[in-house]
Structure formats: structure tokens, C-alpha cells
C-alpha positions in Angstrom: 0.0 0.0 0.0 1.2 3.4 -0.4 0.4 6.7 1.0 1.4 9.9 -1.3 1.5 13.3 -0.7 3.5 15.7 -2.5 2.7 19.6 -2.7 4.2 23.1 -2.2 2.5 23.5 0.9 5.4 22.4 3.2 4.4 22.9 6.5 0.7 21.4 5.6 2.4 18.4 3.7 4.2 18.0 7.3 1.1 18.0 9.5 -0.1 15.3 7.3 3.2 13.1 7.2 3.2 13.6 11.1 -0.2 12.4 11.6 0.1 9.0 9.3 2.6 8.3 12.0 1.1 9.8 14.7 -2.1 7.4 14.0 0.4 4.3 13.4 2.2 4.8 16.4 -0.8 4.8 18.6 -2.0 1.7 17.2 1.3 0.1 17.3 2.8 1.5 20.1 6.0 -0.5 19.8 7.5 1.5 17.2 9.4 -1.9 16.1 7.7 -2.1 12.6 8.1 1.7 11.7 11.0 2.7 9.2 12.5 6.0 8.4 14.8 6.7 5.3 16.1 9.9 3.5 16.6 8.7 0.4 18.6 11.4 -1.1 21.3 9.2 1.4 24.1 7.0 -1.1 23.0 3.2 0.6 18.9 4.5 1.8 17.5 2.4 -0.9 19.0 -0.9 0.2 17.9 0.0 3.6 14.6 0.2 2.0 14.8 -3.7 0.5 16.2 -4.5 4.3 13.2 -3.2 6.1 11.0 -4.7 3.6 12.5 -8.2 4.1 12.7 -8.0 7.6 11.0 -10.0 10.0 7.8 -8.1 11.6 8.3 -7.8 15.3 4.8 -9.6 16.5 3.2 -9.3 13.6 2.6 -6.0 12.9 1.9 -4.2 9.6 5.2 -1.9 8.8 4.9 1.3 8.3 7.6 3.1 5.8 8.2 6.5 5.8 10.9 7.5 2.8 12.2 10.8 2.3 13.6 12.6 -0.7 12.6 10.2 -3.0 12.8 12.5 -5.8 15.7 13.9 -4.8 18.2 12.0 -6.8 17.2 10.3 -10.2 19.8 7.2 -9.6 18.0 6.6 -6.1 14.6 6.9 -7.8 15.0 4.3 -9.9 16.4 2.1 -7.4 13.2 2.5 -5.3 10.9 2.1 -8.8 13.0 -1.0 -8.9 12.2 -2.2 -4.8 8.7 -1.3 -5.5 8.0 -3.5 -8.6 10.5 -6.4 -7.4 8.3 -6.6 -3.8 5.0 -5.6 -5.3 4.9 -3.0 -2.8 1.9 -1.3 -4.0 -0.4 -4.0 -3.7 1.1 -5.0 -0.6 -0.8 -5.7 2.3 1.0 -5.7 5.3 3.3 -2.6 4.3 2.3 0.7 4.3 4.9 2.9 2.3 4.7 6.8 3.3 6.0 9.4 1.0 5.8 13.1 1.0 7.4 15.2 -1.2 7.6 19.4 -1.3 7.2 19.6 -4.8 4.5 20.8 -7.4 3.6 18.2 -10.4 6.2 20.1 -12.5 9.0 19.7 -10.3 8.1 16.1 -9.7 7.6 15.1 -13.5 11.1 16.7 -14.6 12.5 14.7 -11.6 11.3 11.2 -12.8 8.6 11.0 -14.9 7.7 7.7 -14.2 7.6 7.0 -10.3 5.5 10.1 -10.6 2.9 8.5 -12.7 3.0 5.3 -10.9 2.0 6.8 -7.5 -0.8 8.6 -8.8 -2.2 5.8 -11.0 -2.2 4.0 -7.3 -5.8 3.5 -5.7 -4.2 4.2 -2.7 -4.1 7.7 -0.9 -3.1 10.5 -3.2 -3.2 14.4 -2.1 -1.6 17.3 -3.7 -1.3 20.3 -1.2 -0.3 23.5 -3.0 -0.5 26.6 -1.4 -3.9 27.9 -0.1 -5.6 30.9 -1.5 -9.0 32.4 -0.9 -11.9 30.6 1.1 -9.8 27.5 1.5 -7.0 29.2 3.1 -9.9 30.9 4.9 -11.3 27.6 6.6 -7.4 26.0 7.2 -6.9 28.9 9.7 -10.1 28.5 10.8 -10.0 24.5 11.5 -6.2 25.2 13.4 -8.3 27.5 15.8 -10.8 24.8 16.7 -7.9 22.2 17.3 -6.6 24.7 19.9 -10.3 24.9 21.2 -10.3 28.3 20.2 -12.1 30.4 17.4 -11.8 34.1 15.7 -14.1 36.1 14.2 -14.3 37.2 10.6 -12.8 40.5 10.7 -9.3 38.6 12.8 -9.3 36.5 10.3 -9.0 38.9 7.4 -6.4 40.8 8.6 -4.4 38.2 9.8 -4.7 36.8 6.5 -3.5 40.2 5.2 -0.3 40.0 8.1 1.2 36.5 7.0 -0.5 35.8 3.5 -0.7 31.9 2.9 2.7 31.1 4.6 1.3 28.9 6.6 4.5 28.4 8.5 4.2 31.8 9.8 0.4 31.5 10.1 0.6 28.3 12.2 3.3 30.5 14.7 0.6 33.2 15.4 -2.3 31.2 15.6 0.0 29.3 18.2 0.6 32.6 19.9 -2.9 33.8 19.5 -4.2 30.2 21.3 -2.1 30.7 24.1 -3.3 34.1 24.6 -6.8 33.6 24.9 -7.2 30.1 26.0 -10.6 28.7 24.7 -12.0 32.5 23.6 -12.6 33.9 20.3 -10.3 36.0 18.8 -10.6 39.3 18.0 -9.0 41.7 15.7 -8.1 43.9 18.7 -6.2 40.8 19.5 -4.2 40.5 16.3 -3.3 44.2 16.5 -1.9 43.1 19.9 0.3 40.0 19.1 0.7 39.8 15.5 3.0 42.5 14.1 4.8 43.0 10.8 8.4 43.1 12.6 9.0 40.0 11.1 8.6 41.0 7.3 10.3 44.2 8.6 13.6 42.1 9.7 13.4 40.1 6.5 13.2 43.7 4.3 15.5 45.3 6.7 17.8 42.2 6.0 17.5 42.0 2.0 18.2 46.0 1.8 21.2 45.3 3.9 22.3 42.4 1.1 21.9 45.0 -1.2 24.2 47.6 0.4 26.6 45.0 0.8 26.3 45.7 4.5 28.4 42.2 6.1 28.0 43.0 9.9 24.0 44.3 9.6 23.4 41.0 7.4 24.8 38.5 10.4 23.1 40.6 12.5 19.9 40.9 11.3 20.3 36.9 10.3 21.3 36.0 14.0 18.4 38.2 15.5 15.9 36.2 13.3 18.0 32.7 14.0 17.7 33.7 17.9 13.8 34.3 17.6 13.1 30.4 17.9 11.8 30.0 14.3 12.3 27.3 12.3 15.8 28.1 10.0 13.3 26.3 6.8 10.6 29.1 7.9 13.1 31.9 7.3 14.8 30.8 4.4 11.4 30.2 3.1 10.1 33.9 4.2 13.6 35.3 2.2 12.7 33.2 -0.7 9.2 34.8 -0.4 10.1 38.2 -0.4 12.3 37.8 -3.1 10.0 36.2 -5.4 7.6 39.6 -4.5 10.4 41.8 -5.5 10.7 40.4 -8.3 7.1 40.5 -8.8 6.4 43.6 -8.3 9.6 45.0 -9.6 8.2 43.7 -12.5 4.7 44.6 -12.9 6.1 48.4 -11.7 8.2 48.8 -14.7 5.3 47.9 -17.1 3.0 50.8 -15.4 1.0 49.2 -13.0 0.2 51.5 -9.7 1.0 50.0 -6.4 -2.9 49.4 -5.7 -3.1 47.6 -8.9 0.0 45.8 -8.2 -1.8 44.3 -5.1 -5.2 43.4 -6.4 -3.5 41.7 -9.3 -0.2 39.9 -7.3 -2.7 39.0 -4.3 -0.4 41.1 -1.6 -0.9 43.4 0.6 -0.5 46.6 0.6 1.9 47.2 2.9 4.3 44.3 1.4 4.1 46.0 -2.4 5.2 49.5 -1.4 8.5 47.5 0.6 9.1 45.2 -2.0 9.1 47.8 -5.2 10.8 50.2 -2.7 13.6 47.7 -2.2 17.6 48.9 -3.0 18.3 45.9 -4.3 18.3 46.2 -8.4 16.0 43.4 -10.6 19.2 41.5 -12.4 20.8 41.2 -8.5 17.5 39.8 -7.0 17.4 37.5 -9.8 20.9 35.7 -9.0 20.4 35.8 -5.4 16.6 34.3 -6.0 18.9 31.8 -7.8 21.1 31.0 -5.2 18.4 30.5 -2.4 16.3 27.6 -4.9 19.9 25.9 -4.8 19.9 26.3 -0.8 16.7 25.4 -0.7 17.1 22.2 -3.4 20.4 21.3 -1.4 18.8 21.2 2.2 15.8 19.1 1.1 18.8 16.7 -0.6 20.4 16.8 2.5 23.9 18.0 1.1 23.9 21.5 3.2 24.2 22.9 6.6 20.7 25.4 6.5 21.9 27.5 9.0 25.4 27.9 7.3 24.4 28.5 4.1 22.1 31.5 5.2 24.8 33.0 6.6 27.2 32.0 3.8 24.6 34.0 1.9 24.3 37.0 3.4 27.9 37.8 4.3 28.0 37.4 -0.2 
């Protein structure tokens, strides 16, 4: 049996990794028969064949997570080839778990042909690519009630309008919001409170600095965000963010759109258009830099660099 999710939506396409093992583990408590491999690793697929032969502890179905599967194309195949050789798709007492943060395009130029397999499976399939509108709308919504909170429409909108569809950021300050009110609704008094833009401001502050070639404000901007307790794939995702909006927007200013149009058309707020086309840093420079973050961000998920050392190997040029 397999279980496949695959999506931009990283921090949604963890929450539903996490809870496939969550469920598993509380059903077999053991943890005997549950298997975790990175894939993008040189021997991860042979591990894979030797947790498939394995003997199951009391008899329990096995549970296989595998991670980076598309990572390399030589270690795809090699799992293509596991999965065929141990009909592992049909399988009944082994559960393979993949989840990949990548959109169909980035998947099909990977390998073409695991792709299609998993989605011609009758098993579980889901593709979670960023939110937008009424179903980003509910998400925020449904995390609320699982704190045994709520918040009311006009909150909800401008918290929305704060942290966009990053859900990594939106999951910190509906943490921080939960906490805060314990089993209440939230208000938007409340997000005026607790949920400020210093955090876009630190990332902005910190690209201008990259582009005035500033080496001691960059670590120190860097270290205050690294210091702040957020996850170092949440800030390299919010750089990558406002990059891709300068770019954006840089764009769309040149060809005579107004800042107001510029936001109903890009889906941004306000606040974030005036920053981004406002920027120092020049179009052609944001490009490369825009460059080198995908290959940061590629290179962590392959598990060949250090993310907290290539952020800062970034910023200091």
C-alpha cells in the first residue's frame, strides 16, 4: 500500500506526514515495525529492501516513511525498482509513506515515471499547494478549533493580510494567539496586539542590507531572526518569499502598473508592495540571489547543506 503526498504547501504536507505516524504509532505503540529513510542518502534504498525483508516484530503491519525520494534520479529508480520487485503497491501488510515538497512540474522533470506510478495507485493520493481564498480561509479556521479556540471574521481577514498563505508563519501566530486567549474567540483587537509585521520588517531590513553589501548588519539581522526560535526552513522560506515579491512587483512596476493595482493583481498586501518595489536591491541582482536561495533550498531538502550555514554564507555574499 502506499500513501502519497506531494505539494508546495510544506508545512501542511508535514502535518499530514506527522499524523500517518502519529495514528500508526498509537496503534502500534511498539514503534518496532516503523522505518524511516532519507533517500537522497548513497545506501537509503537498500535500507529500504532491508526493512522490507525484515522479520515483523509480532506481527505488525510496517509502516515506511521514505524521504527525498525524488531527490536524486539514480536513487529513484532504485526505489521504482524495490517497489516492482516486492510488489509494494499492492502489498498488504506494508504501508509505504512518501511526502514530497514539490509541485507536479517539479516532480515530473524529476522522474517522470515513479511520478505516474504513485498517482495511478488507488491508494491515498493528495496534492497540497498553497492555499488561497476561502480555503486558506477555513485551514486557519480548522487550526483555531484544534486549539479549542475560534476568531471572528474581521481577525481572520487581517491576519490573513499580516502573514499571506505562509502557513509556517500563520501556524506561529495562531499558536501565539491560542495561548493568549485560551478557549475564547479572537478578536482583531487581538491581532493588532500580538501579531505585528516586525518580522517582514527584519526580513526587508535584512535584504536591503544584502543589497548595500552591509556584512555586519546581514549576520546581525540573520542572528536576531535565527535567535527568535523559528524554524531556519521558515526563514529561508520567508527570504525566498520576499524575493519572489520583489521580483514580482519590480516587474509589474516597470510595465505601469500603480502599487494598488499591483496588489489586487499579485494577491499582496498593501503594505508588502510599497517594501518590495521600494527595495535597493536592483531586478538583475535579486534575480541571482533568487537563484542561489532555490539551490539552498534544493540542497537542504537533498540533504547535502548545513541550512543554517548556508544562510549565513549568503548573506555575508
Amino acid at each position: 500500500m502506499l500513501i502519497f503526498f506531494y505539494g508546495s504547501d510544506s508545512y501542511r504536507l508535514k502535518q499530514a506526514r506527522d499524523e500517518v505516524v502519529r495514528r500508526y504509532k498509537s496503534k502500534y505503540p511498539s514503534g518496532f515495525n516503523f522505518f524511516s529513510f532519507d533517500i537522497s542518502n548513497v545506501d537509503s534504498p537498500d535500507a529500504l529492501e532491508d526493512a522490507v525483508k525484515s522479520l515483523s516484530f509480532f506481527g505488525e503491519h510496517k509502516l515506511i516513511l521514505l524521504r527525498n525520494v525524488f531527490a536524486k534520479k539514480s536513487q529513484a529508480d532504485a526505489i521504482l525498482k524495490y517497489i516492482n520487485k516486492y510488489k509494494l503497491m499492492s502489498a498488504t501488510d506494508i504501508t509505504l509513506l512518501i511526502a514530497e515538497d514539490y509541485s507536479d512540474k517539479e516532480i515530473t522533470t524529476r522522474h517522470q515515471e515513479l511520478f505516474k506510478l504513485f498517482l495511478g495507485n488507488s491508494s491515498p493520493v493528495k496534492n497540497l499547494e498553497l492555499l488561497r481564498g476561502i480555503k486558506l480561509e477555513e485551514w486557519v479556521r480548522q487550526e483555531f478549533n484544534l486549539r479549542n479556540c475560534s476568531i471572528d471574521s474581521t481577525a481572520l481577514g487581517k491576519l490573513i493580510s499580516i502573514a499571506g498563505n505562509d502557513t509556517w508563519k500563520l501556524s506561529n501566530e495562531i499558536e501565539k494567539l491560542a495561548n493568549y486567549k485560551n478557549y475564547e474567540t479572537i478578536t482583531s483587537a487581538d491581532v493588532d496586539s500580538l501579531v505585528s509585521r516586525s518580522i517582514d520588517m527584519n526580513i526587508f531590513n535584512l535584504i536591503d542590507a544584502i543589497a548595500q553589501k552591509n556584512r555586519s548588519n546581514t549576520i546581525k539581522l540573520l542572528y536576531q531572526e535565527m535567535t527568535t526560535g523559528q524554524d531556519p526552513y521558515y526563514i529561508l522560506t520567508m527570504i525566498v518569499n520576499q524575493f519572489r515579491n520583489i521580483l514580482m512587483t519590480k516587474d509589474l512596476h516597470q510595465q505601469g502598473y500603480s502599487e494598488s493595482e499591483i496588489s489586487r493583481s499579485a494577491q499582496l498586501h498593501p503594505f508588502v508592495v510599497k517594501k518590495s518595489i521600494s527595495s535597493p536591491i536592483n531586478y538583475e541582482e535579486a534575480v541571482k540571489i533568487y537563484g542561489r536561495l532555490l539551490v539552498i533550498d534544493t540542497g537542504f531538502k537533498m540533504g547535502q547543506l548545513d541550512l543554517e550555514d548556508s544562510l549565513y554564507r549568503l548573506v555575508v555574499g
